[in-house]
C-alpha positions as CSV (number, residue, x, y, z in Angstrom):
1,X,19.7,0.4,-5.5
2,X,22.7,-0.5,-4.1
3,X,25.7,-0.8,-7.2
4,X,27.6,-3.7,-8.5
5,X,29.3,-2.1,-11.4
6,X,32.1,0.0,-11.0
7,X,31.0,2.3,-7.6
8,X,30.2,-1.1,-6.2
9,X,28.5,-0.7,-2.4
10,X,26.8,3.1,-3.5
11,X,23.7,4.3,-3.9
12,X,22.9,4.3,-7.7
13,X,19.7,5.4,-10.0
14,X,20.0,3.6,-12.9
15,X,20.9,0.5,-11.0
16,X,18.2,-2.6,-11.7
17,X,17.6,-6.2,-11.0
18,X,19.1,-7.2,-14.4
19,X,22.4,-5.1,-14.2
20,X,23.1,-1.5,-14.6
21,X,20.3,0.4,-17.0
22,X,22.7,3.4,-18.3
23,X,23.6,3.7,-21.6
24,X,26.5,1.0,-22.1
25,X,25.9,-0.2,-18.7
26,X,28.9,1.4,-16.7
27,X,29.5,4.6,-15.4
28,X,32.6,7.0,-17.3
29,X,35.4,8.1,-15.8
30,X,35.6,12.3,-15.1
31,X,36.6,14.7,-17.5
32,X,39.6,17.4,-17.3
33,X,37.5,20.0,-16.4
34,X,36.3,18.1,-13.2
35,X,39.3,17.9,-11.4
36,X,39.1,19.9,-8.4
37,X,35.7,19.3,-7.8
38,X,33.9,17.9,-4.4
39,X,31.8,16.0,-6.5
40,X,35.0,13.8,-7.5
41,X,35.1,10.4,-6.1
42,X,38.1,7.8,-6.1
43,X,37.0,4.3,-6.8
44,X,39.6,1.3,-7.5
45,X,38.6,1.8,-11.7
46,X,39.8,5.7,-11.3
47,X,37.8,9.0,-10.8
48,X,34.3,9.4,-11.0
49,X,31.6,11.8,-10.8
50,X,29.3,11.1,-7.3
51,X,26.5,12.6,-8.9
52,X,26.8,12.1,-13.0
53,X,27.4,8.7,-14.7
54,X,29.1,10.4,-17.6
55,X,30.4,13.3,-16.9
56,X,31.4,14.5,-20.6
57,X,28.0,15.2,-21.3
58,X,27.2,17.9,-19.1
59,X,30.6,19.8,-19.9
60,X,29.7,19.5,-23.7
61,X,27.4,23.1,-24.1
62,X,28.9,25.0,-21.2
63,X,30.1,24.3,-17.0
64,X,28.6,21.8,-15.2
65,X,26.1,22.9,-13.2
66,X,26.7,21.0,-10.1
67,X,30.8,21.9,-10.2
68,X,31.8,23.1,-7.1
69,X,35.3,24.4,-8.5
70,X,34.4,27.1,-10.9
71,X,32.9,30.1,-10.1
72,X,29.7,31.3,-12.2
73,X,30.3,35.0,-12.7
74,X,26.8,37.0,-13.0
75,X,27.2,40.2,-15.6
76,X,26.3,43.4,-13.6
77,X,23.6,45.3,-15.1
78,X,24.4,48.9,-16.4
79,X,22.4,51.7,-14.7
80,X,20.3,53.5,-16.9
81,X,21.0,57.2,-17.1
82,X,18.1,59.3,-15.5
83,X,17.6,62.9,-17.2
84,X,17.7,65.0,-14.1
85,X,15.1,67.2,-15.8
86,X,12.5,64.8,-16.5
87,X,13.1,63.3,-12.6
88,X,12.1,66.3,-11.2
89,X,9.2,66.6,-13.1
90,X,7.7,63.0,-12.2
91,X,8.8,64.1,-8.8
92,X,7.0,67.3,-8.5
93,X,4.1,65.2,-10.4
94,X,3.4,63.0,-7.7
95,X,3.4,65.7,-5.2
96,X,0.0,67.1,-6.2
């Protein structure tokens, strides 16, 4: 449904018939760490997230996973260490 709230005229989820059905009723301004984000929108009430109604809550345990500012960086795995000796045994192995 179409908001009435604070992000009047968008496309809302937790928008109902009686009012708005998220906890407290209104959508909460960004956070610190979303500024620089796509996701950011600018309303007349301030800054909000497009996607989240309180934005808080997915900072609280670690990034948000729908931030488009911060980079995620994946830890490389270390190589194990192949005994040369054993190798060429499995090689020479397989070749019979």
């Amino acid at each position: 449904m179409i908001c009435q709230t604070i992000r009047a005229g968008s496309e809302c989820a937790f928008m109902t018939p009686n009012g708005c059905g998220y906890n407290g009723g209104t959508c909460y301004p960004i956070v610190e760490q979303c500024n620089g984000c796509q996701k950011v929108v600018e309303l007349s009430g301030g800054r909000f997230c497009a996607i989240y109604p309180n934005p808080s809550i997915k900072w609280k345990n670690s990034i948000c996973n729908m931030a488009t500012h911060v980079k995620v960086e994946i830890p490389k795995q270390q190589q194990e260490k192949i005994n040369p000796l054993k190798a060429s045994k499995r090689s020479a192995k397989g070749k019979k």
